[in-house]
C-alpha positions in Angstrom: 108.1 105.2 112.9 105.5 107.3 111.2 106.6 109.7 108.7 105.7 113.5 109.2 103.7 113.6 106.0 101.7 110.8 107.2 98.2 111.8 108.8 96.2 110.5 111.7 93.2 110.2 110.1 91.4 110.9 107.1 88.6 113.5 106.6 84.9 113.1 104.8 84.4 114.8 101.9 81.8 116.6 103.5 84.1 118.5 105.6 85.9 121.4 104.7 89.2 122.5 104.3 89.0 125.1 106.5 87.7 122.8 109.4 91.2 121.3 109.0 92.6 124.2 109.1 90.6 125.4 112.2 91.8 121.7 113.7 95.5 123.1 113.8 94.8 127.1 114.2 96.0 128.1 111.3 95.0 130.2 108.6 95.6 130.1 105.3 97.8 132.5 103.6 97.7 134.6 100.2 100.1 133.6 97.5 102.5 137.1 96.7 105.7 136.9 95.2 107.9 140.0 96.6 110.0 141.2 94.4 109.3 139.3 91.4 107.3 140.6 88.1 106.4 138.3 85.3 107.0 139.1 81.8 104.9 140.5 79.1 104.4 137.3 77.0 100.9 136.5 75.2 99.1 133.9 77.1 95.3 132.9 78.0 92.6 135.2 77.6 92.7 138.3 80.6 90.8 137.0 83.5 91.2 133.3 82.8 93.7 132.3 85.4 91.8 134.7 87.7 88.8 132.9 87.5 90.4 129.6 88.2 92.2 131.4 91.4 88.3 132.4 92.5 86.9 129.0 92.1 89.9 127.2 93.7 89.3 129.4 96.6 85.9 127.4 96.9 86.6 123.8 95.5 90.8 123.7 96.3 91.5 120.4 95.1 91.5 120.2 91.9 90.9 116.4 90.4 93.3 114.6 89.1 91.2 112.4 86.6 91.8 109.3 84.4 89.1 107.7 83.1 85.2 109.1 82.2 84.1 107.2 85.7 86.6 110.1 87.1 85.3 113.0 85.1 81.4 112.1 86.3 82.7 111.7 90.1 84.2 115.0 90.1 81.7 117.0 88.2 79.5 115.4 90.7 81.4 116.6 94.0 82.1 119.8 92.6 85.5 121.3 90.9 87.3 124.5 90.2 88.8 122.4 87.2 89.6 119.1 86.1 93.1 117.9 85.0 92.8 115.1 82.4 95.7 112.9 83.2 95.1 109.5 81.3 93.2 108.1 78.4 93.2 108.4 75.0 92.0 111.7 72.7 88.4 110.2 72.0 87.8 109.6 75.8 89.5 113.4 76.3 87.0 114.9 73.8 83.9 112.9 75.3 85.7 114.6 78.6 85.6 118.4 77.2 82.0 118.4 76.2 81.0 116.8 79.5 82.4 119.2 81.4 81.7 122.2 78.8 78.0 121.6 80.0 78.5 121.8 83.6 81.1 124.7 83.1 84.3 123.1 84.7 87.3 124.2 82.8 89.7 120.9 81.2 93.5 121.1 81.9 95.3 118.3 79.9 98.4 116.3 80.7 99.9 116.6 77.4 102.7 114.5 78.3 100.7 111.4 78.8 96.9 111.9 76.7 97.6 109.2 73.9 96.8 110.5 70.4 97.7 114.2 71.0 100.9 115.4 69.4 103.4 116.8 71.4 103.6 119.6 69.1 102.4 122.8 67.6 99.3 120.4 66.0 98.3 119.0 68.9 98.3 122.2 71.1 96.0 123.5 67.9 94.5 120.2 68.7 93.4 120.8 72.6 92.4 123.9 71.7 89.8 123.3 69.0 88.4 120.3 71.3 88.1 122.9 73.9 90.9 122.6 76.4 91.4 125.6 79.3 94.9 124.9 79.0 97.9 122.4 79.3 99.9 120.9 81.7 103.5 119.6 80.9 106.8 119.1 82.3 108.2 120.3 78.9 109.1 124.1 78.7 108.7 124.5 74.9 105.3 123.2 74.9 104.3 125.4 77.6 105.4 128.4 76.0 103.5 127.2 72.7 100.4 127.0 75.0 100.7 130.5 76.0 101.4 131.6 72.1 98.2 130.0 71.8 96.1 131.6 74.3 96.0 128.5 76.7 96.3 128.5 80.4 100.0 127.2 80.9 100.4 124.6 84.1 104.8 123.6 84.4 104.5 120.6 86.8 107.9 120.1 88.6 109.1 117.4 90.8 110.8 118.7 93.4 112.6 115.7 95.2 115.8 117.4 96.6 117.4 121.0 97.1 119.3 120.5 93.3 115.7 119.5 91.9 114.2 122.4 93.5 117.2 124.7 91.6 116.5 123.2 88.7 112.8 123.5 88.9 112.9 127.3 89.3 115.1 127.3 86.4 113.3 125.5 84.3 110.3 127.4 85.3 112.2 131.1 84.6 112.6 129.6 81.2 109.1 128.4 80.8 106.8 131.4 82.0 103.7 129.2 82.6 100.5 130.8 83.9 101.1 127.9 87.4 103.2 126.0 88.6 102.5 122.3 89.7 105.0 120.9 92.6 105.9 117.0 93.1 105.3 115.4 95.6 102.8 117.8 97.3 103.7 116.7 100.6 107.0 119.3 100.2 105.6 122.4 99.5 105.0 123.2 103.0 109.2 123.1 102.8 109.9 124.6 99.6 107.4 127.3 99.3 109.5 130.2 101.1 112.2 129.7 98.0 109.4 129.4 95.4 107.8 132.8 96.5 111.4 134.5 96.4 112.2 133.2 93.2 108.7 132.7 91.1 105.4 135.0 90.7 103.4 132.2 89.3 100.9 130.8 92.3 101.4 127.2 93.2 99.7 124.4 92.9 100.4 120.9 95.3 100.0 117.4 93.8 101.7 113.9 94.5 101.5 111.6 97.6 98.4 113.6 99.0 95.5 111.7 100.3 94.0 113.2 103.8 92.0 116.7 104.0 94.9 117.9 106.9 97.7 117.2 104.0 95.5 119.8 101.7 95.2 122.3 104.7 99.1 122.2 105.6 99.6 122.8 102.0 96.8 125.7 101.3 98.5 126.7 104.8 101.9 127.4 103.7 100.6 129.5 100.4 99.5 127.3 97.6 96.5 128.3 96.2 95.0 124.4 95.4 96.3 121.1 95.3 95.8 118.4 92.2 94.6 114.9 93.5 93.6 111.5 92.3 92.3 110.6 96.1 88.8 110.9 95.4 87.8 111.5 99.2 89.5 114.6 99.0 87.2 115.8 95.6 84.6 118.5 96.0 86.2 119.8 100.1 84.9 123.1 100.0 88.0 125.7 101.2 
C-alpha cells in the first residue's frame, strides 16, 4: 500500500513550487500566529530574520548541506540560506567565506559541526567565522545565540501528539527566532496546533524528497522547508 506521504512522481528542479501548487489548486498561505506575542528578548540584528522570510519566499527550500561539494551545488542552484549540517570546523569556515562572497547567509547545526564547542565559546566561535545563526535541538544554546545576536533555529522532532507537546514546550522555553519540525512530512498535520500555540514561522525538514511534498508543506503555512534532496535545491516559490 503506498503511504500518503509518498508522491507519484518527482519534479525537475526547473520547476517551480508554485507549479505544484497550481497542480493541486491550492494556494499557499501566510504564517500568523493569532493570539500569540513573542517576548522582548535580545536576538539577531532587526531585519535579519525578515530578510531570510523575503528570500525564502523566492528559493523555499533551504539546503541541507554536508560537505563543500554541497555548498558549491547549492550556491549554484540558488538559496535563501544554507544550513551546515556535517563536517568539521575547517570545512565550516572554507563554507562561510564561500558563501560570504555570493551573499547566502550560513545556519550551523551546532549539534553535529565537529570542533565547535557546544558552549558560550563556540557560539563566540560561529559568530567570528561569520555564521547567520544556529540551529540546535538544545534550548540553552539557543537562547545563548540570541544573547549573541544570532538568528536562533529550535529543530523539533515531532513524531507523535506527546512529542508535539513537548516540542511546543520546549520551544516556549527556548524563544528561537524559527522553528524546524521533524519529519517534514507532518507539518501539514500539526501546523493548526503550532500556529495556536507558537509565533515563531515554521520551517519543514525530514523525509522530503519530491517538489509536491514542499508545496503541501508551503501549503499548510510553513514558510520553507530544509532538504538534503538535491533535486529539490534552487525551486523557485
Amino acid at each position: 500500500m503506498t503511504s500518503a506521504f509518498i508522491v507519484r512522481r518527482s519534479r525537475g528542479c526547473g520547476e517551480s513550487v508554485a507549479s505544484a501548487l497550481a497542480a493541486e489548486e491550492a494556494e499557499p498561505v501566510e504564517w500568523k500566529s493569532p493570539g500569540v506575542e513573542r517576548r522582548g528578548k535580545p536576538g539577531a540584528a532587526p531585519g535579519v530574520l525578515e530578510t531570510l522570510l523575503r528570500g525564502l519566499r523566492e528559493f523555499p527550500v533551504v539546503p541541507a548541506v554536508r560537505s563543500l561539494e554541497d555548498v558549491e551545488e547549492a550556491r549554484r542552484r540558488g538559496a535563501a540560506a544554507i544550513f551546515f549540517f556535517k563536517g568539521d570546523v575547517f570545512a565550516l569556515r572554507e563554507a562561510l567565506a564561500r558563501c560570504a562572497d555570493s551573499g547566502v547567509p550560513v545556519y550551523v547545526h551546532l549539534d553535529l559541526v565537529e570542533g565547535v564547542g557546544k558552549d558560550a565559546a563556540g557560539i563566540r566561535l560561529l559568530r567570528e567565522l561569520g555564521a547567520a545563526g544556529v540551529v540546535s535541538t538544545r534550548g540553552p544554546l539557543l537562547r545563548e545565540a540570541k544573547a549573541s545576536g544570532l538568528l536562533a533555529v529550535h529543530r523539533v522532532f515531532m513524531v507523535d501528539s506527546e512529542a508535539l507537546r513537548t516540542g511546543i514546550a520546549a520551544v516556549r522555553a527556548a524563544d528561537p527566532d524559527l522553528v524546524e519540525v521533524l519529519p517534514g512530512v507532518v507539518v501539514p498535520y500539526a501546523i493548526r496546533e503550532l500556529r495556536a500555540s507558537l509565533p515563531q514561522p515554521v520551517i519543514g525538514a525530514g523525509l522530503v524528497t519530491q517538489a509536491e511534498q514542499v508545496a503541501a508543506i508551503l501549503r499548510a503555512g510553513a514558510v520553507g522547508v530544509s532538504a538534503s534532496a538535491k533535486r529539490l535545491w534552487g525551486l523557485r516559490g
